[in-house]
Backbone bond lengths (Angstrom), bond angles and torsions (degrees), N, CA, C in turn:
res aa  C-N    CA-C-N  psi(-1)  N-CA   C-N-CA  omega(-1)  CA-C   N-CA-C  phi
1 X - - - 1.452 - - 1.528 107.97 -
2 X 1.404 128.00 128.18 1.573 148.33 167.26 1.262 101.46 -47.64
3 X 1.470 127.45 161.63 1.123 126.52 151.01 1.270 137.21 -61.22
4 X 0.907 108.79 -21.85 1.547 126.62 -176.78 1.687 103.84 -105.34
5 X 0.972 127.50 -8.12 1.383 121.44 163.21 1.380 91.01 -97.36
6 X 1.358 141.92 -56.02 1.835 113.38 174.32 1.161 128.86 -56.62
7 X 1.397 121.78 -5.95 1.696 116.81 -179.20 1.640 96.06 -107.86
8 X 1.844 135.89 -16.78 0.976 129.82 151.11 1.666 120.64 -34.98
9 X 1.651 97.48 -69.75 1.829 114.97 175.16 1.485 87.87 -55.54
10 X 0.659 112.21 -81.88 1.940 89.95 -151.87 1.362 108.57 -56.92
11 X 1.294 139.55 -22.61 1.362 117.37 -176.41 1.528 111.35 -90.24
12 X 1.755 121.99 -11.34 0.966 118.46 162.08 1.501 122.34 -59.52
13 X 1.527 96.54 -55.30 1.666 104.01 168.90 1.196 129.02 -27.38
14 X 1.631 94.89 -61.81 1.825 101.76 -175.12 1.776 98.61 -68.30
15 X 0.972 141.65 -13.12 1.582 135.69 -175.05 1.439 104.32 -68.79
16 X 1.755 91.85 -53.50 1.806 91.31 -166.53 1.181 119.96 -73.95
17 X 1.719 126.18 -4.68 1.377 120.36 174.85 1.365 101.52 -52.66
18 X 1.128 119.72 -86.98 1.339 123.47 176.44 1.159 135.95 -27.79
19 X 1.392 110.46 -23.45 2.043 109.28 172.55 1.366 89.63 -106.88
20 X 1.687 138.36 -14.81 1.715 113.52 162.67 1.683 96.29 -53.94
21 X 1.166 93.44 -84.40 1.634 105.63 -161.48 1.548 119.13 -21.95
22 X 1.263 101.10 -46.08 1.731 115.23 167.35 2.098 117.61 -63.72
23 X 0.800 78.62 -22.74 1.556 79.95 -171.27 1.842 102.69 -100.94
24 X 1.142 114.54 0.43 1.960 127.62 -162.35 1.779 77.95 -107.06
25 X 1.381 114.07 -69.65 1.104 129.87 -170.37 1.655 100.55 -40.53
26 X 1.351 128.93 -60.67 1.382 144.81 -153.09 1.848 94.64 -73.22
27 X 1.454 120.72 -52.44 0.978 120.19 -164.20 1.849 104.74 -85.96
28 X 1.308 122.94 -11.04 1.253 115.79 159.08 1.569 130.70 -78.99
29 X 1.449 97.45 -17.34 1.572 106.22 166.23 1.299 133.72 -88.77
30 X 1.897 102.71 -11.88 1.442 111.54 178.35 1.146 100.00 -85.65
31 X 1.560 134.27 -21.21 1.517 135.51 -179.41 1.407 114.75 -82.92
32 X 1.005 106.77 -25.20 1.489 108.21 179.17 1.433 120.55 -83.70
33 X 1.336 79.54 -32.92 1.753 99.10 167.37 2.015 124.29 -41.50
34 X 1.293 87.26 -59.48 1.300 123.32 -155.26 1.301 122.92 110.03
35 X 0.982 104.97 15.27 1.836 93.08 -163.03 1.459 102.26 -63.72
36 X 1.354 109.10 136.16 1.533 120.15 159.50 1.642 116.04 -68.25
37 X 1.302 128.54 169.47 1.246 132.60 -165.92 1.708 102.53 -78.76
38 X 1.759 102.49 -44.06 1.681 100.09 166.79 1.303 111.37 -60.02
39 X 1.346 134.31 -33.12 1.538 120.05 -170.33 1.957 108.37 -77.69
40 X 0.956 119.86 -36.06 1.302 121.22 159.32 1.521 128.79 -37.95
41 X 1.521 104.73 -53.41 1.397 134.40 -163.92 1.722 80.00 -73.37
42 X 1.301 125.42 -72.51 1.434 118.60 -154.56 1.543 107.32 -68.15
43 X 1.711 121.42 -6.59 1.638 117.69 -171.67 2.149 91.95 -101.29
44 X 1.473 114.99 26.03 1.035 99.82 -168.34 1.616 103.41 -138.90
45 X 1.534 103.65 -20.80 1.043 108.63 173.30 1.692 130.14 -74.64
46 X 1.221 98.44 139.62 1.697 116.07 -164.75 1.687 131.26 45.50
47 X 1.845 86.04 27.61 1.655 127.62 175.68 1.680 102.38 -68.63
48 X 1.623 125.61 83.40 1.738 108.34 173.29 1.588 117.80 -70.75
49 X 1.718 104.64 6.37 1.279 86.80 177.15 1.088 122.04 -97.13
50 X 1.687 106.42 -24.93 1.833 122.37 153.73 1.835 117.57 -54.69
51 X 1.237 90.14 -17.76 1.907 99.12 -179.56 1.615 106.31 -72.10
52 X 1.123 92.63 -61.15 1.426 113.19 175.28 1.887 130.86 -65.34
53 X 1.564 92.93 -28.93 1.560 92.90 169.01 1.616 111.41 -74.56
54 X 1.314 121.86 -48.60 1.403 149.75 154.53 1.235 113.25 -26.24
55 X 1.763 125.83 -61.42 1.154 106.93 178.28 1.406 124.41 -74.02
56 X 1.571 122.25 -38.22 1.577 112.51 159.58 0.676 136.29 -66.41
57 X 1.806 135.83 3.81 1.097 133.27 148.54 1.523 115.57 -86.21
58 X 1.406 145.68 12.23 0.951 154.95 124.91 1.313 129.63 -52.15
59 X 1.825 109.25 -58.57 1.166 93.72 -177.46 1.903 113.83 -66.55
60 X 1.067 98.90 -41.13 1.370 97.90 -163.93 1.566 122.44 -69.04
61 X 2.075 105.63 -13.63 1.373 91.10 152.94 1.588 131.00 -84.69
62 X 0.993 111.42 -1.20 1.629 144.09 -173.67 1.971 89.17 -67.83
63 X 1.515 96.24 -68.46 1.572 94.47 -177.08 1.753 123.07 -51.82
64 X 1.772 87.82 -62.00 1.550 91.49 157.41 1.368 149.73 -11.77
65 X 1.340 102.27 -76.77 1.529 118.65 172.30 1.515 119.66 -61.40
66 X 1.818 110.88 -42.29 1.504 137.66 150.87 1.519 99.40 -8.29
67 X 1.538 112.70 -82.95 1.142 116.03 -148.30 1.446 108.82 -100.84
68 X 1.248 123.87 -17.65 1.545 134.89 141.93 1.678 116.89 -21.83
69 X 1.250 94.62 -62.53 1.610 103.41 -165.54 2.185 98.67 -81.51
70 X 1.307 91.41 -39.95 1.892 98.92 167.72 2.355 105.47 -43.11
71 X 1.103 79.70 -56.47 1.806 86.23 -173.72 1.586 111.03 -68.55
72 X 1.376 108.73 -30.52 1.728 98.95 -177.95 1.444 106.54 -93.68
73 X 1.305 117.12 -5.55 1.673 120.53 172.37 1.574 113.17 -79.90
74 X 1.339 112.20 -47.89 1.773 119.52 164.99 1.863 112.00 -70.34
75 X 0.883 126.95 3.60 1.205 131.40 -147.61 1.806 95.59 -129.54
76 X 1.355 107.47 -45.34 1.650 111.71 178.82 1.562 120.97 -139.65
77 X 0.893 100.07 29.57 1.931 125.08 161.76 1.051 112.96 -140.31
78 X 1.507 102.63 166.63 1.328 117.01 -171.49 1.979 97.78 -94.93
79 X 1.262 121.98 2.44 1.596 118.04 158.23 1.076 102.74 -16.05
80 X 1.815 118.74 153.51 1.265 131.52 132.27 1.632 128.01 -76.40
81 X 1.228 143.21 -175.70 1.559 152.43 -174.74 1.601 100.91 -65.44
82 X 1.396 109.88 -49.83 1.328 122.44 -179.32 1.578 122.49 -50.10
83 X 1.769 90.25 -65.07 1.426 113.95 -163.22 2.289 90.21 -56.35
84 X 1.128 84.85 -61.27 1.850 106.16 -172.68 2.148 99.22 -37.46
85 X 1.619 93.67 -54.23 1.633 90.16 -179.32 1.627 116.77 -58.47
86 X 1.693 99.47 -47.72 1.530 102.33 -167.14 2.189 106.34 -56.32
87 X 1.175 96.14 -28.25 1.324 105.08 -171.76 1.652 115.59 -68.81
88 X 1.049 104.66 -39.65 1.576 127.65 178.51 1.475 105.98 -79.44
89 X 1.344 119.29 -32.08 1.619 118.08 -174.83 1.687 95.74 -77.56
90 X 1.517 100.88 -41.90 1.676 84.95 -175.66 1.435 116.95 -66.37
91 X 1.118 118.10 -22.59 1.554 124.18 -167.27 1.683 107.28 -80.18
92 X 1.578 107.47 -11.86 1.255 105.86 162.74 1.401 121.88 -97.39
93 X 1.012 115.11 -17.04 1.854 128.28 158.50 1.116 82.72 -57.75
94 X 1.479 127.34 -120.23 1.544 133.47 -148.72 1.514 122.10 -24.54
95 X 1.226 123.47 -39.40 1.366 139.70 -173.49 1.646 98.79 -80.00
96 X 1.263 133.73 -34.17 1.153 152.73 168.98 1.931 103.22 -57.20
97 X 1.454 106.14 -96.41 0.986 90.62 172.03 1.603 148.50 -54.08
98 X 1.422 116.65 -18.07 1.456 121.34 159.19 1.034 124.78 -74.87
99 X 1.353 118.11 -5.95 1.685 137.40 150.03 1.207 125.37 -58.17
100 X 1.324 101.42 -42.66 1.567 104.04 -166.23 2.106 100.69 -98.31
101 X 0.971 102.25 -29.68 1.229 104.72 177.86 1.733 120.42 -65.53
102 X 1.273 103.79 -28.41 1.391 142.20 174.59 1.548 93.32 -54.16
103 X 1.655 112.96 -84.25 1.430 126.60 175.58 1.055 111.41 -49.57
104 X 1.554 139.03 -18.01 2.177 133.24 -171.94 1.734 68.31 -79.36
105 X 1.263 129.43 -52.82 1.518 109.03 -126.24 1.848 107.19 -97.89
106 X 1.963 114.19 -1.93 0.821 114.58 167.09 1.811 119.76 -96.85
107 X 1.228 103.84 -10.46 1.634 123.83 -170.08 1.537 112.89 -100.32
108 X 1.173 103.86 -51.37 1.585 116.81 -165.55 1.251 135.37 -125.51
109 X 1.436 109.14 1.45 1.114 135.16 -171.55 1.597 112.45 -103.84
């Protein structure tokens, strides 16, 4: 692991405590609530602060997992640096964009 892919993982880490906990917290109160799935949908729509909580907790599990799955591929295969990065970079594309598409369709959509 690079340096900058270990200060990535950990600074992703330490990010997402705080938007898990926030988002565990959020979804135990909408259940308790009652909230229906439309009443959610309409307390979220054209919400930038739900845009915005949403997208950094995307990207940064996007990175996360990225370089997660990069370290256990060099780590327990016979991969090269390359093969292991290119694999992990895509997994942060995909996770990236089904993130964000995720957020058009809970925010703005």
């Amino acid at each position: 692991m690079t340096p900058l892919s270990y200060l990535l993982q950990r600074g992703t880490a330490m990010l997402m405590a705080p938007l898990v906990i926030t988002h565990l917290i959020v979804i135990i109160m909408a259940v308790q609530g009652g909230l229906s799935a439309e009443e959610i949908l309409a307390r979220t729509h054209d919400s930038m602060v739900w845009a915005s909580f949403y997208t950094l907790f995307v990207l940064a599990a996007s990175i996360h997992a990225g370089i997660g799955l990069e370290t256990i591929l060099r780590e327990w295969t016979p991969l090269g640096r390359v093969a292991a990065a290119s694999i992990g970079h895509t997994l942060i594309a995909i996770l990236w964009v089904l993130g964000a598409r995720a957020i058009y369709a809970v925010v703005w959509a």
